[in-house]
N, CA, C and O atoms as a Maestro MAE file, in Angstrom:
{
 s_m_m2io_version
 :::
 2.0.0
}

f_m_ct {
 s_m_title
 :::
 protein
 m_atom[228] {
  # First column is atom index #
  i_m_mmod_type
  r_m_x_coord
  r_m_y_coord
  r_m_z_coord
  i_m_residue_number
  s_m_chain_name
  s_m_pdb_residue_name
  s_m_pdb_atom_name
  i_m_atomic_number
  :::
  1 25 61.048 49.530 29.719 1 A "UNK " " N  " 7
  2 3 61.018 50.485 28.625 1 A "UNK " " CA " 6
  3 2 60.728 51.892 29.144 1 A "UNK " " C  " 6
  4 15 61.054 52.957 28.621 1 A "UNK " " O  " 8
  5 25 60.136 51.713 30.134 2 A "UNK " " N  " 7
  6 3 59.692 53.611 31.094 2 A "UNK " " CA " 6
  7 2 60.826 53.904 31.400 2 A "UNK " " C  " 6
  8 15 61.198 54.969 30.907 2 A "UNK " " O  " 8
  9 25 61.647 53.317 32.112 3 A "UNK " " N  " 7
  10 3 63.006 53.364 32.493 3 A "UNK " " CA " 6
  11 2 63.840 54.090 31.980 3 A "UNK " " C  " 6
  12 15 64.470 54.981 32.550 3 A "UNK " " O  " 8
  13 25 63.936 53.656 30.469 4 A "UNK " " N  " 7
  14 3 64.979 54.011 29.728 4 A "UNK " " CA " 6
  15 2 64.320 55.122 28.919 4 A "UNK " " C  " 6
  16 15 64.987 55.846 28.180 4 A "UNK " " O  " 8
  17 25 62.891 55.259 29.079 5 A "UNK " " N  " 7
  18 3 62.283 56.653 27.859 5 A "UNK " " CA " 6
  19 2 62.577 57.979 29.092 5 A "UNK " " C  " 6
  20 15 62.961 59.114 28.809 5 A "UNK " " O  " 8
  21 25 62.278 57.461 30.464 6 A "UNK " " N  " 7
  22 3 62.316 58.535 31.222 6 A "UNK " " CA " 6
  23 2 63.966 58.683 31.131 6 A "UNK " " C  " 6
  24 15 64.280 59.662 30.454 6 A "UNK " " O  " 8
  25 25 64.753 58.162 31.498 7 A "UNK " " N  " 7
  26 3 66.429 59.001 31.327 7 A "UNK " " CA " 6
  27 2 66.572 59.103 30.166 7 A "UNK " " C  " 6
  28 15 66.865 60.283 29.976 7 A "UNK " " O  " 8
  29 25 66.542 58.487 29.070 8 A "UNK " " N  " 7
  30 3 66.604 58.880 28.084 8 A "UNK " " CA " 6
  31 2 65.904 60.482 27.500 8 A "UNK " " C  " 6
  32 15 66.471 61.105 26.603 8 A "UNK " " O  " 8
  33 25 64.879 60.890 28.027 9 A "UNK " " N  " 7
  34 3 64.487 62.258 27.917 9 A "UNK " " CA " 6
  35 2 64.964 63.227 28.453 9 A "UNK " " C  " 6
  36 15 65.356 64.234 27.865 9 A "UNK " " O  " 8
  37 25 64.993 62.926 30.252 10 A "UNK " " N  " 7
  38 3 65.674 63.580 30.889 10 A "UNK " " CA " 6
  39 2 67.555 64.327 30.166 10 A "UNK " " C  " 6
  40 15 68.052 65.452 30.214 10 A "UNK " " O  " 8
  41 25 68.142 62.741 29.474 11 A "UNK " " N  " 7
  42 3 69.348 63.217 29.312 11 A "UNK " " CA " 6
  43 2 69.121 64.084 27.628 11 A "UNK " " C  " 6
  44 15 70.120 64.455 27.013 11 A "UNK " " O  " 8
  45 25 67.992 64.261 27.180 12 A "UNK " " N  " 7
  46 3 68.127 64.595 25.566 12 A "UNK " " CA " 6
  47 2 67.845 66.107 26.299 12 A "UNK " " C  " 6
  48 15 68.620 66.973 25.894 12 A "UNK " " O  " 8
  49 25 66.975 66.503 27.191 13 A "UNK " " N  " 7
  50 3 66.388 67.952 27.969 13 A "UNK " " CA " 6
  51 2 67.574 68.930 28.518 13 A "UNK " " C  " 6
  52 15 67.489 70.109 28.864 13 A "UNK " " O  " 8
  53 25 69.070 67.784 28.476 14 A "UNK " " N  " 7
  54 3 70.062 68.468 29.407 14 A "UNK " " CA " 6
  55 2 69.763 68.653 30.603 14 A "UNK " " C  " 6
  56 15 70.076 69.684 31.198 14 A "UNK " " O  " 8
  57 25 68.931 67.414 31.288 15 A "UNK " " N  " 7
  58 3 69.051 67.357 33.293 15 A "UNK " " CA " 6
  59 2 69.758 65.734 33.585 15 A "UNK " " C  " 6
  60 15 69.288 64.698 34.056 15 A "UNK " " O  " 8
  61 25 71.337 66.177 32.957 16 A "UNK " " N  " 7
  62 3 72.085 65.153 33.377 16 A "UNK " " CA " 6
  63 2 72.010 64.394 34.370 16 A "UNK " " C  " 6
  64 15 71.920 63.171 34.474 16 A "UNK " " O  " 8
  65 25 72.079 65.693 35.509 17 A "UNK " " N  " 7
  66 3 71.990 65.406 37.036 17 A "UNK " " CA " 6
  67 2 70.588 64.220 37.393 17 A "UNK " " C  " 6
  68 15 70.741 63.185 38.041 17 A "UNK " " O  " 8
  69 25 69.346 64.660 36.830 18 A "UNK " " N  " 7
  70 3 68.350 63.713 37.098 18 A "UNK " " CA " 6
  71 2 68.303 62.861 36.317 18 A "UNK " " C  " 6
  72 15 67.432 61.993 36.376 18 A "UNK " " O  " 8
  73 25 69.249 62.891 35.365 19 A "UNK " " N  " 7
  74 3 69.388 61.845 33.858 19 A "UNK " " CA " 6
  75 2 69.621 60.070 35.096 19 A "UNK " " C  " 6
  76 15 69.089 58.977 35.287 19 A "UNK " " O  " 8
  77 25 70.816 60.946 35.593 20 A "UNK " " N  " 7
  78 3 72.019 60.118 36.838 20 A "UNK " " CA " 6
  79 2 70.974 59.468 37.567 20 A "UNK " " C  " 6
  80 15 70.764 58.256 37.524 20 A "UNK " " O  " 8
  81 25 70.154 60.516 38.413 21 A "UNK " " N  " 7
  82 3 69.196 60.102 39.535 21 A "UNK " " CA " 6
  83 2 68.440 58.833 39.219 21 A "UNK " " C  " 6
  84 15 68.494 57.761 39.822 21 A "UNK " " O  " 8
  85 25 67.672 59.186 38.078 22 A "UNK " " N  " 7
  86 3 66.718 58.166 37.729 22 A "UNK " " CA " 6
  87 2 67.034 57.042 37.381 22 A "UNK " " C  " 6
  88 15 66.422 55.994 37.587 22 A "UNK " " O  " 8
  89 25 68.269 57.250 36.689 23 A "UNK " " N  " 7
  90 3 68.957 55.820 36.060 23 A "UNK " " CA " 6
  91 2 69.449 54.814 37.334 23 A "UNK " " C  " 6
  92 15 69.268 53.600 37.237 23 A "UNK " " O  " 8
  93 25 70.063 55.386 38.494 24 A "UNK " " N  " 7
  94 3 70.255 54.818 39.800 24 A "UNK " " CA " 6
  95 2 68.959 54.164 39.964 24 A "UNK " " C  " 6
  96 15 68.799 52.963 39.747 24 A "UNK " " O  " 8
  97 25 67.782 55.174 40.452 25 A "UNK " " N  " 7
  98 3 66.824 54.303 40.917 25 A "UNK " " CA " 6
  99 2 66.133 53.535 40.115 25 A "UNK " " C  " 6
  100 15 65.930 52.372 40.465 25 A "UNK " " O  " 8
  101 25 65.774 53.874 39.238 26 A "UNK " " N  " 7
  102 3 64.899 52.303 38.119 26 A "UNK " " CA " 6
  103 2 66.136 51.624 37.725 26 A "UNK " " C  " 6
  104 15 65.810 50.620 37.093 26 A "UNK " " O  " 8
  105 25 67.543 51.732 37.825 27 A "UNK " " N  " 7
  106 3 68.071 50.446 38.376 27 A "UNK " " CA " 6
  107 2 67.992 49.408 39.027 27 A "UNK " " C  " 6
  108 15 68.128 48.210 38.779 27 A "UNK " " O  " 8
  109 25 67.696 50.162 40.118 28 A "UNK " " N  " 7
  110 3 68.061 49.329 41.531 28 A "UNK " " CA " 6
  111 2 66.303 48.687 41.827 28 A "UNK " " C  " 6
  112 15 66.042 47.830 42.671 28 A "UNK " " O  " 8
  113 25 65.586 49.151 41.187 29 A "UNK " " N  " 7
  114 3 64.098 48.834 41.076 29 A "UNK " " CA " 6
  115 2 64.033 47.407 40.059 29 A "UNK " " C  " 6
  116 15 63.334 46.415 40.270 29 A "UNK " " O  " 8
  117 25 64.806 47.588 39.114 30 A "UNK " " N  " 7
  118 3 64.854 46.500 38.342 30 A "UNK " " CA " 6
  119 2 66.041 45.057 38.384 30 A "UNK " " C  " 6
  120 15 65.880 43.961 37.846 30 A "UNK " " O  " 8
  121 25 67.146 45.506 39.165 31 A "UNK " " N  " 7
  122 3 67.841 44.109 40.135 31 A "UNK " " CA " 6
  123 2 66.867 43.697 40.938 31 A "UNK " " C  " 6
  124 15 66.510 42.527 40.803 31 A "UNK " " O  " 8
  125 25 66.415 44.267 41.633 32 A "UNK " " N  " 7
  126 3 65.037 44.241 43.068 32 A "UNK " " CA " 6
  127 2 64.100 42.952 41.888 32 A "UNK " " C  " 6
  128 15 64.135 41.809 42.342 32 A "UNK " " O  " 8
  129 25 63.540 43.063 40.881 33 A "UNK " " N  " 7
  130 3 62.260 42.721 40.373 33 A "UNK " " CA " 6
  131 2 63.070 41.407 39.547 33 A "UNK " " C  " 6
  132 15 62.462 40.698 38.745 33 A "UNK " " O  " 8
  133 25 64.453 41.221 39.861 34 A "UNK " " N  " 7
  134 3 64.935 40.312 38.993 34 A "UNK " " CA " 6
  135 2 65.643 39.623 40.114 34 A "UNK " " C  " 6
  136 15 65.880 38.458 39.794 34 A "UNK " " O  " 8
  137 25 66.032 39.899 41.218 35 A "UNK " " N  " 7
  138 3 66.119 38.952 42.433 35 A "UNK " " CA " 6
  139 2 64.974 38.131 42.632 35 A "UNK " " C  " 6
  140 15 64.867 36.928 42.398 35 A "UNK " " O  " 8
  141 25 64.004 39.037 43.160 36 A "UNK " " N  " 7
  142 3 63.183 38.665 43.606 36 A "UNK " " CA " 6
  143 2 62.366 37.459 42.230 36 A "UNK " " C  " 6
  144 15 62.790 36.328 42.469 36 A "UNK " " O  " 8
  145 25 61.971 37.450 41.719 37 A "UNK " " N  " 7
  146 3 61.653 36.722 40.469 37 A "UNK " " CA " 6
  147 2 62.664 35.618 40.268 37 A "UNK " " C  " 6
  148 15 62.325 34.493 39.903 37 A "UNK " " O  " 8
  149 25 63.828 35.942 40.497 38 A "UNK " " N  " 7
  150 3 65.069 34.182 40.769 38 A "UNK " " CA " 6
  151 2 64.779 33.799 42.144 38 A "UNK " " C  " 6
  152 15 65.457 32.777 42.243 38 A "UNK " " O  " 8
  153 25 64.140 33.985 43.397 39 A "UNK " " N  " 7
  154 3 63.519 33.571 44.435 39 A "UNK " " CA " 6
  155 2 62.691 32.759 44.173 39 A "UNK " " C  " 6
  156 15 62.762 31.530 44.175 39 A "UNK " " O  " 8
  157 25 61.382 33.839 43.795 40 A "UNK " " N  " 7
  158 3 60.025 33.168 43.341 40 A "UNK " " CA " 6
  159 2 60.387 31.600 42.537 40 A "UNK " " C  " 6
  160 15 59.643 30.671 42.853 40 A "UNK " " O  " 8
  161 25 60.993 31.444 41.985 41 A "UNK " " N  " 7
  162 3 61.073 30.628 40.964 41 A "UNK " " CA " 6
  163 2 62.003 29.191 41.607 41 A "UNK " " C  " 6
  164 15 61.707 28.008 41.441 41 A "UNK " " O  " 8
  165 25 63.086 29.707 42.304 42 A "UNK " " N  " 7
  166 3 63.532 28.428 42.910 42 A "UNK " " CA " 6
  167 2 62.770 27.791 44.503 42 A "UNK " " C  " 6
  168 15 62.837 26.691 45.052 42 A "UNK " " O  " 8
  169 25 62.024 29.147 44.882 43 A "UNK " " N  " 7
  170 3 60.908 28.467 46.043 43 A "UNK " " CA " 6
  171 2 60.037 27.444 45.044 43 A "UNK " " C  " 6
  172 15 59.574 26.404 45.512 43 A "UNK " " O  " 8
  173 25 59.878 27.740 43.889 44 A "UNK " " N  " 7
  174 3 58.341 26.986 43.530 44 A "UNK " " CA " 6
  175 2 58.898 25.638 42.591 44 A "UNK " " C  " 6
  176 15 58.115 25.029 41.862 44 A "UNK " " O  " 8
  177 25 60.165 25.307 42.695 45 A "UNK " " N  " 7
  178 3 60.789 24.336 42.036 45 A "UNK " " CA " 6
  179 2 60.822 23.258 43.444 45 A "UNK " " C  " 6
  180 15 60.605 22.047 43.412 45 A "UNK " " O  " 8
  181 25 61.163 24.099 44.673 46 A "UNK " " N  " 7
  182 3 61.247 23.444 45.892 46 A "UNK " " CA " 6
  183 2 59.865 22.748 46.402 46 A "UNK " " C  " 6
  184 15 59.601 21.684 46.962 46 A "UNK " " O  " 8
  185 25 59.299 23.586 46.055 47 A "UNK " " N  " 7
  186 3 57.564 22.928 46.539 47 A "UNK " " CA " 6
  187 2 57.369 22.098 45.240 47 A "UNK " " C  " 6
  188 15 56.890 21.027 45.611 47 A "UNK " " O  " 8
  189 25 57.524 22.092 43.825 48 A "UNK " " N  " 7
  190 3 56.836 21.375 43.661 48 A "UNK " " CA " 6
  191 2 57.593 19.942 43.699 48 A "UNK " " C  " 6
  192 15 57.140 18.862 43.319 48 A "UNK " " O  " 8
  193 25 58.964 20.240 44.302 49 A "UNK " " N  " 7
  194 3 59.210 18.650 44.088 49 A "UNK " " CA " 6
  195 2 58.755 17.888 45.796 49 A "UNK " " C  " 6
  196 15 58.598 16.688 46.024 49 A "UNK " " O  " 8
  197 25 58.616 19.191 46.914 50 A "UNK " " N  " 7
  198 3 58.056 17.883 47.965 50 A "UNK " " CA " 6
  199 2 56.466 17.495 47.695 50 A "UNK " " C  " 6
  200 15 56.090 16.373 48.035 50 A "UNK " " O  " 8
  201 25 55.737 18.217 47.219 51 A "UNK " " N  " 7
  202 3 54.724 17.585 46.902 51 A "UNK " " CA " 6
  203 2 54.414 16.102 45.830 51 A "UNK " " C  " 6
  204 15 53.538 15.238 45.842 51 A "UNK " " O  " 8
  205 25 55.729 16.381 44.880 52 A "UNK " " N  " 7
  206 3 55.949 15.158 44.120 52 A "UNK " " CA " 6
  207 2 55.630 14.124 45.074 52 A "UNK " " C  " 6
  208 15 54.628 13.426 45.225 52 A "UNK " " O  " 8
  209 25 56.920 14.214 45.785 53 A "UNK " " N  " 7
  210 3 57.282 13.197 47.167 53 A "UNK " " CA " 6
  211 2 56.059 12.604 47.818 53 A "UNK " " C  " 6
  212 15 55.900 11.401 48.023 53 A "UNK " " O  " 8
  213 25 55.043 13.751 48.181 54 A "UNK " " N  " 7
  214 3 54.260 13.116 48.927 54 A "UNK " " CA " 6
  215 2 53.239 12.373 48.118 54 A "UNK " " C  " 6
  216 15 52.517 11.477 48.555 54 A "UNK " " O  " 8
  217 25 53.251 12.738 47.156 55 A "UNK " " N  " 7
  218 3 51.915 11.680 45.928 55 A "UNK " " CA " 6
  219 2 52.690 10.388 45.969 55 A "UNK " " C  " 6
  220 15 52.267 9.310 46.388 55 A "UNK " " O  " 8
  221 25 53.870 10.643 45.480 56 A "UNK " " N  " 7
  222 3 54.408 9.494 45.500 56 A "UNK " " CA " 6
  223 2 54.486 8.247 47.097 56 A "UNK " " C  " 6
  224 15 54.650 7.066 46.792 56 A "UNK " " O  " 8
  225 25 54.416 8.443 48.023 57 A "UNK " " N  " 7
  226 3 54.424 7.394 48.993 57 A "UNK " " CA " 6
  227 2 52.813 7.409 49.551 57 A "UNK " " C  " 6
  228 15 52.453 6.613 50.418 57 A "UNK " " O  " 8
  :::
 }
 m_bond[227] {
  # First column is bond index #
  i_m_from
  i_m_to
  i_m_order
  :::
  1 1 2 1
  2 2 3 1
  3 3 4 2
  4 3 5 1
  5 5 6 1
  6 6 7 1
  7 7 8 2
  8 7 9 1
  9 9 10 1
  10 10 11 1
  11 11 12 2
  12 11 13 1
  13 13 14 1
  14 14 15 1
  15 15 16 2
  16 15 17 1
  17 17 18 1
  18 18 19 1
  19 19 20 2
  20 19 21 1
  21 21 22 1
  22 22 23 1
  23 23 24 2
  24 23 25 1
  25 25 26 1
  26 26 27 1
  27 27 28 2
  28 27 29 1
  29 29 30 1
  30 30 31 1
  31 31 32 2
  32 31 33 1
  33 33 34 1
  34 34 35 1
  35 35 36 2
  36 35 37 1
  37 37 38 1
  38 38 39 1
  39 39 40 2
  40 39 41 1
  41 41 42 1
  42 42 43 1
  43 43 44 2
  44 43 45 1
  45 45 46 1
  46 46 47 1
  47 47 48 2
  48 47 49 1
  49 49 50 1
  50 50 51 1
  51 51 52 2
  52 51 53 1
  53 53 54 1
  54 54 55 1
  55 55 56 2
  56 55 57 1
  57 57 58 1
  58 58 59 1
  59 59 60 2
  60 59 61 1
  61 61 62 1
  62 62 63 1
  63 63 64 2
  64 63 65 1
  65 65 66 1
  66 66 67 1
  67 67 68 2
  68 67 69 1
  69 69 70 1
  70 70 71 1
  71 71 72 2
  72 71 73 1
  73 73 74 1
  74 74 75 1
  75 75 76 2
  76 75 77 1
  77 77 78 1
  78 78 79 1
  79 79 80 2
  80 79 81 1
  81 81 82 1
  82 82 83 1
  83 83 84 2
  84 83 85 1
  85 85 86 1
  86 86 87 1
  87 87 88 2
  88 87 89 1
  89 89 90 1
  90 90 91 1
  91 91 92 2
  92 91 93 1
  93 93 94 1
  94 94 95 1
  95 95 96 2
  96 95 97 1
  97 97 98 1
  98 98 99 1
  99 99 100 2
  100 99 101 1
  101 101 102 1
  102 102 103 1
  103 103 104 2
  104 103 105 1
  105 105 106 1
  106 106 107 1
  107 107 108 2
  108 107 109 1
  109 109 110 1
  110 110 111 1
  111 111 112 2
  112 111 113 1
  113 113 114 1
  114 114 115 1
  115 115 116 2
  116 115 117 1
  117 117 118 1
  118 118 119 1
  119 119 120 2
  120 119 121 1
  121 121 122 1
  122 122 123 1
  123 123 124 2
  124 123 125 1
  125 125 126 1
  126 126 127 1
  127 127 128 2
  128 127 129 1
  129 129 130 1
  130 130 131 1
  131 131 132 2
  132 131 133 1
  133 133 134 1
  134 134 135 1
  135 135 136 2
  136 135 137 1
  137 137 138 1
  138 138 139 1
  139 139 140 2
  140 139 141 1
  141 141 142 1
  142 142 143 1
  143 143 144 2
  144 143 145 1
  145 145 146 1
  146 146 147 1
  147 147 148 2
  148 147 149 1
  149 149 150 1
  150 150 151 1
  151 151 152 2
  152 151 153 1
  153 153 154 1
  154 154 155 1
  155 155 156 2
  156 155 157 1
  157 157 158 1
  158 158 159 1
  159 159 160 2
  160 159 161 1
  161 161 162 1
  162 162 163 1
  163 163 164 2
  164 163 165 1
  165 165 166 1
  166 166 167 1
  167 167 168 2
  168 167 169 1
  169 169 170 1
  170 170 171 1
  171 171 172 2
  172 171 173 1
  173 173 174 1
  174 174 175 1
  175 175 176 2
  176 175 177 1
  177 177 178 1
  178 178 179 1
  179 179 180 2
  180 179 181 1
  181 181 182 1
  182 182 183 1
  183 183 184 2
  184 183 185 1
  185 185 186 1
  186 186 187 1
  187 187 188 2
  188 187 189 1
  189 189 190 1
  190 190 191 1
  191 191 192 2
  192 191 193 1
  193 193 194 1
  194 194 195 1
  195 195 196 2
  196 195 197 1
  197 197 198 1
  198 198 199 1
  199 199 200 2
  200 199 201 1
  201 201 202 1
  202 202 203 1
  203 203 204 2
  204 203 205 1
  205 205 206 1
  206 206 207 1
  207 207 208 2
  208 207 209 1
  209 209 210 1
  210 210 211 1
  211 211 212 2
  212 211 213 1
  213 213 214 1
  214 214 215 1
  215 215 216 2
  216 215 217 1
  217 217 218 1
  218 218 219 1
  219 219 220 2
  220 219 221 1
  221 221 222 1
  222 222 223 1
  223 223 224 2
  224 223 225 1
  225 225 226 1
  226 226 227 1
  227 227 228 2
  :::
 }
}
């Protein structure tokens, strides 16, 4: 939501140019936080099934 209030202001102020800038980088900040978070999530699907494994034998 910062994301979009900061370009969103920027572009209502008429600083297109940094309208552009910012929207690039809290882009690329927010693929980053949504990779990483589909990582997190299939590492911890991986652990919890070898630990299954090992209760089990």
């Amino acid at each position: 939501m910062t994301a979009i209030g900061v370009t969103g202001y920027l572009y209502y102020l008429g600083e297109s140019t940094l309208s552009l800038i910012s929207m690039i980088v809290f882009g690329k900040l927010i693929v980053f936080h949504f990779i990483m978070e589909y990582f997190d999530k299939k590492n911890l699907k991986q652990k919890n099934y070898q630990n299954i494994e090992r209760i089990k034998q």
